[in-house]
Each structure stands twice: as structure tokens, then as C-alpha cells.
C-alpha positions as CSV (number, residue, x, y, z in Angstrom):
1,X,0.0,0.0,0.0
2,X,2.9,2.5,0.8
3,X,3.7,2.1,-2.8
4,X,0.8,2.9,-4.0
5,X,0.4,6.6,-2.9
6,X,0.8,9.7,-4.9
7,X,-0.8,7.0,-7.9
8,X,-3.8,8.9,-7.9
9,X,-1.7,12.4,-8.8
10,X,0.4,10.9,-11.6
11,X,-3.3,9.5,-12.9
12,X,-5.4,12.8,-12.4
13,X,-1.8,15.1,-14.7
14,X,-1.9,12.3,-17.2
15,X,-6.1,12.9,-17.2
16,X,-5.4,17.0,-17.2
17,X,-3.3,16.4,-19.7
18,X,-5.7,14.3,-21.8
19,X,-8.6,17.1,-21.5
20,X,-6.3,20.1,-21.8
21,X,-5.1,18.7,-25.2
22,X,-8.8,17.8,-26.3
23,X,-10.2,21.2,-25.5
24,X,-7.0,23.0,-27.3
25,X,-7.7,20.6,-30.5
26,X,-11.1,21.5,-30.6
27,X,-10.4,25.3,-30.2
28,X,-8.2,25.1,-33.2
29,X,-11.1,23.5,-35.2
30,X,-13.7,25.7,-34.5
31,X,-12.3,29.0,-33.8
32,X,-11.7,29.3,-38.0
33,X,-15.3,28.6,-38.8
34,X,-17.0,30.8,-35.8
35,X,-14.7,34.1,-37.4
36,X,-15.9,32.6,-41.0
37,X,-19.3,33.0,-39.9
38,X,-19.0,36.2,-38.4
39,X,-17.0,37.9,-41.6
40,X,-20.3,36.3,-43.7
41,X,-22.8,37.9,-41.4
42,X,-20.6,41.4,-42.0
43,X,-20.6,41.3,-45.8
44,X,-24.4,40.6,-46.3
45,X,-24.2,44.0,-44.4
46,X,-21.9,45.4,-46.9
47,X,-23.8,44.2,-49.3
48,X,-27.2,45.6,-48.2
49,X,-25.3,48.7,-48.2
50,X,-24.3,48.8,-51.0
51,X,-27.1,48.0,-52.6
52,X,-29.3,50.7,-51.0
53,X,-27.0,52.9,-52.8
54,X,-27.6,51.4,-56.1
55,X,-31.4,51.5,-55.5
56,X,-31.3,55.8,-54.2
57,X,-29.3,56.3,-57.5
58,X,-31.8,54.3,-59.8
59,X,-34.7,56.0,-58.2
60,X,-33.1,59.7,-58.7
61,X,-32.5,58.5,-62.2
62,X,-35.7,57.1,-62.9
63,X,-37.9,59.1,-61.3
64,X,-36.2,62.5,-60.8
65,X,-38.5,63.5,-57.9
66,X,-38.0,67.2,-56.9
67,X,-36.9,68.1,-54.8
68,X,-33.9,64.9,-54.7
69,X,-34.5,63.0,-51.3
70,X,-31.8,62.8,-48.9
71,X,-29.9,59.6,-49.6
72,X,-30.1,56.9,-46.7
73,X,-28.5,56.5,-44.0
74,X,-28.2,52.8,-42.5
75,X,-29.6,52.2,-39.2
76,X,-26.5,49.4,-37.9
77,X,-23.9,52.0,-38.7
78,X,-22.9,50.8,-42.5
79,X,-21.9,52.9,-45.3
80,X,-21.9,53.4,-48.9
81,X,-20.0,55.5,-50.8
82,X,-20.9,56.5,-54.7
83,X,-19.3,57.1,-58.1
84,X,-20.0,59.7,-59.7
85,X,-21.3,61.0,-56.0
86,X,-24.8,62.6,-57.7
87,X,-25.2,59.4,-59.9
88,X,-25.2,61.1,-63.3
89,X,-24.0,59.5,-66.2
90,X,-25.3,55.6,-67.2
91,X,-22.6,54.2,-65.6
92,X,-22.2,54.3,-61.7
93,X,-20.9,52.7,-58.6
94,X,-21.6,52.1,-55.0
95,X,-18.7,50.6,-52.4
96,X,-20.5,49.5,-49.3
97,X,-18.9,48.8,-46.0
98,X,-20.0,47.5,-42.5
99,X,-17.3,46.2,-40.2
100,X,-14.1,46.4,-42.2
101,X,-15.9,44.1,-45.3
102,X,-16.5,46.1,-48.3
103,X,-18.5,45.1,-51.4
104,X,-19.3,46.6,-54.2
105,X,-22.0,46.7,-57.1
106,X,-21.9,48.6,-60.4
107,X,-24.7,49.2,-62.5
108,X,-24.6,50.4,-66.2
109,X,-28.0,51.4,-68.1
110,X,-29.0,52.5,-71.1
């Protein structure tokens, strides 16, 4: 029996060990794929954004109210930013961006 103690200490390291090693391995997985997630949530933001641009262009194009509404402004903090800024021309950009992910759309018409 006398050479039997401190067993249980060498077992309960070796069983630290064991978890510790199982928890860091599965950190490693998922940790990727929980920031891939988050950077898709953030550019169907961008997107939106961008696309609300677009849309305020096309409408001041289309319809040519007067006098030209104010363009939007997002409500979760994302911008837009347009080329040509007052949308002339047939040709024209919008660059949206919502938590450092930018996308961007261009629309040419006839």
C-alpha cells in the first residue's frame, strides 16, 4: 500500500493532460469557422449597403423627384459611398462597408 500513494496524482496530470489537449484541438477547429461566420454575417451587411445605394441612384434617375431626397442612411452603422457622387451618367458605382468588409456593385443602363 505505501507504494501505492501519490498514484492517484500521476493519474489525475496524465487525465489534465488528456482534457487540456482535447479542448485546445477543438479550439483550433472551430475557432476558424465561428470568425468565417461572423466575416459572412458582416458582408451581407456590406452588401445591403451597397445596394441601398444602387437602389437611391436608380430612383433619382428614374424618377427624378424634386426636390432629390436625402440619400439613406443605415440604421446598424454601415456605409456606402458612390461614383459619380450625384449618380449622373449611365454608368455608376456604390462601395458598401459594414465592419471592415467592403463590397461593391456597379450598375450600367442605357
Amino acid at each position: 500500500m505505501k507504494k501505492e500513494k501519490g498514484v492517484i496524482i500521476i493519474f489525475t496530470a496524465i487525465l489534465l493532460g488528456i482534457l487540456v489537449s482535447i479542448s485546445l484541438g477543438l479550439a483550433a477547429i472551430f475557432t476558424p469557422k465561428i470568425q468565417l461566420v461572423t466575416e459572412v454575417k458582416n458582408s451581407v451587411g456590406a452588401l445591403f449597403a451597397a445596394e441601398s445605394g444602387l437602389e437611391w441612384c436608380l430612383y433619382n434617375n428614374q424618377i427624378a423627384p424634386s426636390p432629390t431626397p436625402p440619400p439613406p442612411v443605415m440604421a446598424n452603422g454601415a456605409t456606402y459611398q458612390l461614383t459619380p457622387a450625384d449618380c449622373s451618367g449611365s454608368t455608376f458605382k456604390s462601395v458598401g462597408t459594414f465592419r471592415g468588409v467592403t463590397r461593391a456593385f456597379e450598375v450600367t443602363f442605357q
